[in-house]
Each structure stands twice: as C-alpha cells, then as structure tokens.
DSSP file (Angstrom, degrees, kcal/mol; ACC not computed):
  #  RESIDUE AA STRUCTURE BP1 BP2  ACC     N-H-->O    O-->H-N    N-H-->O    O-->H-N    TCO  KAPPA ALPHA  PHI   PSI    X-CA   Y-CA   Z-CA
    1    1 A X     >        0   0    0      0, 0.0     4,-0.7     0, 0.0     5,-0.2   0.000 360.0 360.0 360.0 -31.0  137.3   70.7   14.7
    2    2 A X  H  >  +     0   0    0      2,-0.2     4,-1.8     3,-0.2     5,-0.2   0.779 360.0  51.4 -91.9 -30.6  136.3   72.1   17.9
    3    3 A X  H  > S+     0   0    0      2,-0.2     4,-0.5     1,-0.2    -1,-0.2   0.762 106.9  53.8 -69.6 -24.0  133.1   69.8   18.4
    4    4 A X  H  4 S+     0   0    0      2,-0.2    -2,-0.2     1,-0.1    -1,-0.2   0.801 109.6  52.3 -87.9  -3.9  135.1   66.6   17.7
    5    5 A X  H >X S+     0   0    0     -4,-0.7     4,-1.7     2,-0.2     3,-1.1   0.747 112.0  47.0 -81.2 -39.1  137.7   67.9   20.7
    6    6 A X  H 3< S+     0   0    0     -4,-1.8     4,-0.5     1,-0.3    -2,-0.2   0.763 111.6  49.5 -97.1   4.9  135.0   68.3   22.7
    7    7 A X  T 3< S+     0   0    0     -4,-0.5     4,-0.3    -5,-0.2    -1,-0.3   0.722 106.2  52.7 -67.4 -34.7  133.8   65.3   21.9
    8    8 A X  T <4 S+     0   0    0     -3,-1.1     3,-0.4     1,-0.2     4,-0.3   0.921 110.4  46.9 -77.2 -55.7  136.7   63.7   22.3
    9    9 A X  S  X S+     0   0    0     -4,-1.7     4,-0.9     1,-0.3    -2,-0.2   0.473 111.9  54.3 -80.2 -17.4  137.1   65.1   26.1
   10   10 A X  H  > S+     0   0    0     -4,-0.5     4,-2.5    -5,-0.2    -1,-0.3   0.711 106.0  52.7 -76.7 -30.7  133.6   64.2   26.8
   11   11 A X  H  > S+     0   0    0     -3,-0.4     4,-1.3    -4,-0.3    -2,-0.2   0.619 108.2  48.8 -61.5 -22.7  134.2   60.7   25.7
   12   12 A X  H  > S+     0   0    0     -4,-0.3     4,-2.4     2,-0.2     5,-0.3   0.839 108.4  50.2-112.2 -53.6  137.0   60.2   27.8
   13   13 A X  H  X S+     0   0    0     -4,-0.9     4,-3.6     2,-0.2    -2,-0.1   0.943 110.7  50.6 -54.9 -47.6  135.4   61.5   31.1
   14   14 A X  H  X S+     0   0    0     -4,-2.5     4,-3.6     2,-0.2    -1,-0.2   0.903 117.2  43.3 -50.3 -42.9  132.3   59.3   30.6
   15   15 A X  H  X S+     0   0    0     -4,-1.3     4,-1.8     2,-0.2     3,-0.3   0.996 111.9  55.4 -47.1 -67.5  135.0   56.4   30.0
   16   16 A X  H  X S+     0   0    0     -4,-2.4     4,-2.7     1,-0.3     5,-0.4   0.868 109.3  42.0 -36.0 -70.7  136.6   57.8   32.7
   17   17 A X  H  X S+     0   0    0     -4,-3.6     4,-3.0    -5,-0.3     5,-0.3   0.932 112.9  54.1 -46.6 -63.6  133.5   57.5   34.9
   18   18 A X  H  X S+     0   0    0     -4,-3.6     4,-1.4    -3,-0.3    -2,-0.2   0.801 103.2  51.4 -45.3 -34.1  132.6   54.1   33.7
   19   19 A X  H  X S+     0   0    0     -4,-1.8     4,-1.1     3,-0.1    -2,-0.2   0.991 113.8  47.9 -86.9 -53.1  135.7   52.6   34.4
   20   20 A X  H  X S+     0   0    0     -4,-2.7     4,-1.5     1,-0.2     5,-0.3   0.912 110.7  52.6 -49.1 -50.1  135.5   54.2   38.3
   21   21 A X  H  X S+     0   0    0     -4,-3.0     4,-3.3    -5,-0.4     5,-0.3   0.981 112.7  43.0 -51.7 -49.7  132.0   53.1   38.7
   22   22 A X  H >X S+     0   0    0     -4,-1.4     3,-1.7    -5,-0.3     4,-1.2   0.835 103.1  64.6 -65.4 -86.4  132.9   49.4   37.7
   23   23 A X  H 3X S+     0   0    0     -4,-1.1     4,-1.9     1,-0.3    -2,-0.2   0.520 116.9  23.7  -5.4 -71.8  135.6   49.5   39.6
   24   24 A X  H 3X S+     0   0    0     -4,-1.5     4,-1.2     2,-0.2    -1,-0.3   0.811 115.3  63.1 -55.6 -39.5  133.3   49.9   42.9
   25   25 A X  H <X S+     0   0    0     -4,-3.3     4,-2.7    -3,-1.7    -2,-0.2   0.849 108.9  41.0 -96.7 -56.9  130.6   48.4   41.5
   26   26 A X  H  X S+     0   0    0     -4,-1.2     4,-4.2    -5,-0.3    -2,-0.2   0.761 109.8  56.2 -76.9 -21.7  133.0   45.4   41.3
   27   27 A X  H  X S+     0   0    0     -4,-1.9     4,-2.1    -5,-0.4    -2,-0.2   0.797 114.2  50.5 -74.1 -27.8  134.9   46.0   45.6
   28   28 A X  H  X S+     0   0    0     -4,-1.2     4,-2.5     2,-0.2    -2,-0.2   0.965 109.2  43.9 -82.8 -33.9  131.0   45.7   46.4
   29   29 A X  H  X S+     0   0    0     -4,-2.7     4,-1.9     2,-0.2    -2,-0.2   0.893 116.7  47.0 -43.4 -66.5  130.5   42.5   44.4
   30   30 A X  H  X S+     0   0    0     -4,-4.2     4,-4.6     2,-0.2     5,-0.3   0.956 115.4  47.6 -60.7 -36.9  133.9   41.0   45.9
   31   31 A X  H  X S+     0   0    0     -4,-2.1     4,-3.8     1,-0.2     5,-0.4   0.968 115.1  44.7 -32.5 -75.8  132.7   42.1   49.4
   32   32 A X  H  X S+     0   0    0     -4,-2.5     4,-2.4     1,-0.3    -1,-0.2   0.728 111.5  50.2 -20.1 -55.9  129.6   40.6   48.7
   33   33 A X  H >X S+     0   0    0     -4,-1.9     4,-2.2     1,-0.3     3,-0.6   0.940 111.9  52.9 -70.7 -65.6  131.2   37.5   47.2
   34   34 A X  H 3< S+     0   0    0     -4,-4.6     4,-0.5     1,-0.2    -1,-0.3   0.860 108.8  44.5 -29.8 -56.2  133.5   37.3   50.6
   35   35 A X  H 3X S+     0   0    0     -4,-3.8     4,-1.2    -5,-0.3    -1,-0.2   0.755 113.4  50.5 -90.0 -23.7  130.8   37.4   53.2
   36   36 A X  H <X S+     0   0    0     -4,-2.4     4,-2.0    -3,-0.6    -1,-0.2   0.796 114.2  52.2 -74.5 -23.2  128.3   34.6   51.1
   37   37 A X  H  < S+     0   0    0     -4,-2.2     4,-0.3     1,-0.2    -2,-0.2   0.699 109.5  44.6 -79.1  -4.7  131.7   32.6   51.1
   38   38 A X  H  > S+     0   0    0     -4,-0.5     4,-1.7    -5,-0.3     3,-0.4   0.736 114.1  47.2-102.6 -38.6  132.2   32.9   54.7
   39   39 A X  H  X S+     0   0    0     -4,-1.2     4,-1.6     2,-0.2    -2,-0.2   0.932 109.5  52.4 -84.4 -32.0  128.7   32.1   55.7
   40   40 A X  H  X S+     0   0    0     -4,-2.0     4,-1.5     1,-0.2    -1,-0.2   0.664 112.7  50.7 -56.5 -18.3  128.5   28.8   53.2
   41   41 A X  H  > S+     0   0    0     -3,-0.4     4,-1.0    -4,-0.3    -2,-0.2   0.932 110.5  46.9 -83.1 -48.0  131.8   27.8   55.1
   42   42 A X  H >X S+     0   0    0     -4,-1.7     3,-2.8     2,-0.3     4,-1.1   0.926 118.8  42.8 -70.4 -98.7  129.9   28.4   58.6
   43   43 A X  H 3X S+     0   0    0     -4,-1.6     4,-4.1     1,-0.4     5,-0.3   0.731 113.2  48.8  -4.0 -93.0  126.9   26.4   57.4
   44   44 A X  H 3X S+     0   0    0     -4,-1.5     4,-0.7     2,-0.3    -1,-0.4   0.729 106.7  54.4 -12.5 -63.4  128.7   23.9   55.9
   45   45 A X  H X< S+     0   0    0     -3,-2.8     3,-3.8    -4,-1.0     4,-0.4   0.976 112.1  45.6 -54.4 -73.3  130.8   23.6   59.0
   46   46 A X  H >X S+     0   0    0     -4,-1.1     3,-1.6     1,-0.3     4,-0.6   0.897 112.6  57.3 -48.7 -42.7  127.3   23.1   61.3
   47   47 A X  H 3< S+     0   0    0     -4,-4.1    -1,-0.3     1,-0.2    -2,-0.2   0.695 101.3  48.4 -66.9 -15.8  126.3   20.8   58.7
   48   48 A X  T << S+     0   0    0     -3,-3.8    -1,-0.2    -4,-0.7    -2,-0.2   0.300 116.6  45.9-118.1   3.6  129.2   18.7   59.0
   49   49 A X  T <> S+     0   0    0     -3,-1.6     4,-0.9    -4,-0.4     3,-0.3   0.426  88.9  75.9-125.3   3.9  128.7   18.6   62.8
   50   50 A X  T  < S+     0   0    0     -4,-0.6     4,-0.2     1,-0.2    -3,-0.1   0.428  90.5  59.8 -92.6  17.3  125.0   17.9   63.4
   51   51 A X  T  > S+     0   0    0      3,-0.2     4,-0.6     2,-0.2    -1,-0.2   0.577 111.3  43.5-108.7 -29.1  125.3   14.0   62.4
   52   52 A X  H  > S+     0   0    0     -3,-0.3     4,-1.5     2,-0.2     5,-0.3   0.912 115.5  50.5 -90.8 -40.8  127.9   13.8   65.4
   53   53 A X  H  < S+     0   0    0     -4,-0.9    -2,-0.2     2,-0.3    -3,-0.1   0.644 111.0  46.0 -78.8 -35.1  125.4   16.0   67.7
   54   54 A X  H  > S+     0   0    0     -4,-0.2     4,-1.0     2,-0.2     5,-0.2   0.815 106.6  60.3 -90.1 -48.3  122.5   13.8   67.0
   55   55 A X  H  X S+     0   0    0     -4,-0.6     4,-0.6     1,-0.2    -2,-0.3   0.838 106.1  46.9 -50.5 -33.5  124.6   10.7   67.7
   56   56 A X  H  X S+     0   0    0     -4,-1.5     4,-1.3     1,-0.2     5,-0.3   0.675 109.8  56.3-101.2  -3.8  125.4   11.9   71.4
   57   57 A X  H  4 S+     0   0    0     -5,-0.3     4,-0.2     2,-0.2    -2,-0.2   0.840 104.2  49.8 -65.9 -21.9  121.6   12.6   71.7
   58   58 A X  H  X S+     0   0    0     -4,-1.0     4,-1.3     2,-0.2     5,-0.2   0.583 116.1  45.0 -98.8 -20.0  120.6    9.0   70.8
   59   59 A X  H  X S+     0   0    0     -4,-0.6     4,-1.2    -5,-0.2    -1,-0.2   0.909 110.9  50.9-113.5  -6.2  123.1    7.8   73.4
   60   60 A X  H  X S+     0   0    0     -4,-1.3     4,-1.8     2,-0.2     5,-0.3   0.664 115.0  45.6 -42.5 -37.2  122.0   10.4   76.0
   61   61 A X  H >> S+     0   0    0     -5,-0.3     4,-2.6    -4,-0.2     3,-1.8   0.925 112.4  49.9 -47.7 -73.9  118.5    9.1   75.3
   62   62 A X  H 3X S+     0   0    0     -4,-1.3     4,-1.6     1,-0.3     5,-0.3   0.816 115.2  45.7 -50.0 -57.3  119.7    5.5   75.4
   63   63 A X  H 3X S+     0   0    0     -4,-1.2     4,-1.2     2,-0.3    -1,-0.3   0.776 111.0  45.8 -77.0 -45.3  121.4    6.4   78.7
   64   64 A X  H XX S+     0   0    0     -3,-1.8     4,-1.9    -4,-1.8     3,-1.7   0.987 109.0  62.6 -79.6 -52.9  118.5    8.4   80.7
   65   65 A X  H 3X S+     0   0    0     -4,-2.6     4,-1.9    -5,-0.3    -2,-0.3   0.744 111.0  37.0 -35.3 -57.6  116.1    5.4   79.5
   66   66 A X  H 3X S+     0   0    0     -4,-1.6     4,-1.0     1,-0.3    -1,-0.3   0.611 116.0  50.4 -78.1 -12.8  118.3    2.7   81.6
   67   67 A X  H <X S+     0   0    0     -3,-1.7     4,-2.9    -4,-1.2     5,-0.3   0.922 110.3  51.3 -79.1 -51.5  118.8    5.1   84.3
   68   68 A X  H >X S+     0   0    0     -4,-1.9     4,-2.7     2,-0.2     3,-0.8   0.953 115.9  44.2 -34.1 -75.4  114.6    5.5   84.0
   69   69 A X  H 3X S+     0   0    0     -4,-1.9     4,-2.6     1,-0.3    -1,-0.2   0.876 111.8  52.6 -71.0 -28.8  114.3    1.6   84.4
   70   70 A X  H 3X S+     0   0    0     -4,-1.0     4,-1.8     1,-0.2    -1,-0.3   0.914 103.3  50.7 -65.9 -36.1  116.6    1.4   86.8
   71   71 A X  H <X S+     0   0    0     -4,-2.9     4,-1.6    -3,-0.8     5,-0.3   0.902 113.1  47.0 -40.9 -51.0  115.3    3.7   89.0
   72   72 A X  H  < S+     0   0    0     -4,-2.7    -2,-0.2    -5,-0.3    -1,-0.2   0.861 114.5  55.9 -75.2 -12.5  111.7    2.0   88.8
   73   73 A X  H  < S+     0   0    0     -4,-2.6    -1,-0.2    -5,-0.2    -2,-0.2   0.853 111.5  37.5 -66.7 -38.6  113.8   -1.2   89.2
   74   74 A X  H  < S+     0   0    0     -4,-1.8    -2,-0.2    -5,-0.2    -1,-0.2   0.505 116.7  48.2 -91.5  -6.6  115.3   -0.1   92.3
   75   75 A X     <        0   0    0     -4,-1.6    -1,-0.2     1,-0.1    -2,-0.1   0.293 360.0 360.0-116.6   7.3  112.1    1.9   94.1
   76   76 A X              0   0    0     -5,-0.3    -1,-0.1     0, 0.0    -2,-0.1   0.758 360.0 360.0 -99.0 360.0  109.7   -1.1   93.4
C-alpha cells in the first residue's frame, strides 16, 4: 500500500512538472510566434512599398536624362 502512495505522489509531481514545463515551453513558442508575426508584417509592408519606390526612381531617371540633354543643349 505504501509503494502505490508513493507512487501515486510521484506521479502527480512529474504531471505536475510536465504541465509547468509546457506551460513555458508554450509563452516561449507564443513569444516566438509574436515576433516572426511582426517581422512578416514589416516585410510584407517594404514589400508592398518597393513597386512605388522603384516607380519614382524611373521618373527621377527620366527627369535627370532631360535635364542631361538639356544642359548639352543649352552649353553647345
């Protein structure tokens, strides 16, 4: 009788123990989970602005180019 009580109480602390380890196991996992959702958002975000970024390069191009010819237009 006295080995299946301490059986019992040994069972229950290792549960006991298990359930605190998941428990953390699982706050490092949502952390985790937080800060890869925050950075896909970030990404995402730059992704959703380098189409605009590259469009005022092409008409900054386009712009220094007529400024270019004009210059050689105007000094020849």
């Amino acid at each position: 009788m006295e080995s299946i009580i301490t059986a019992l109480i040994t069972g229950g602390v290792t549960l006991l123990g298990v359930l605190i380890a998941n428990g953390k196991s699982q706050a490092v996992t949502e952390t985790k989970l937080d800060e890869l959702t925050r950075e896909v958002r970030e990404h995402n975000n730059f992704a959703r602005r380098m189409p605009v970024v590259e469009e005022q390069i092409k008409v900054i191009q386009h712009r220094m180019e007529a400024l270019e010819t004009l210059s050689r237009y105007h000094n020849s």
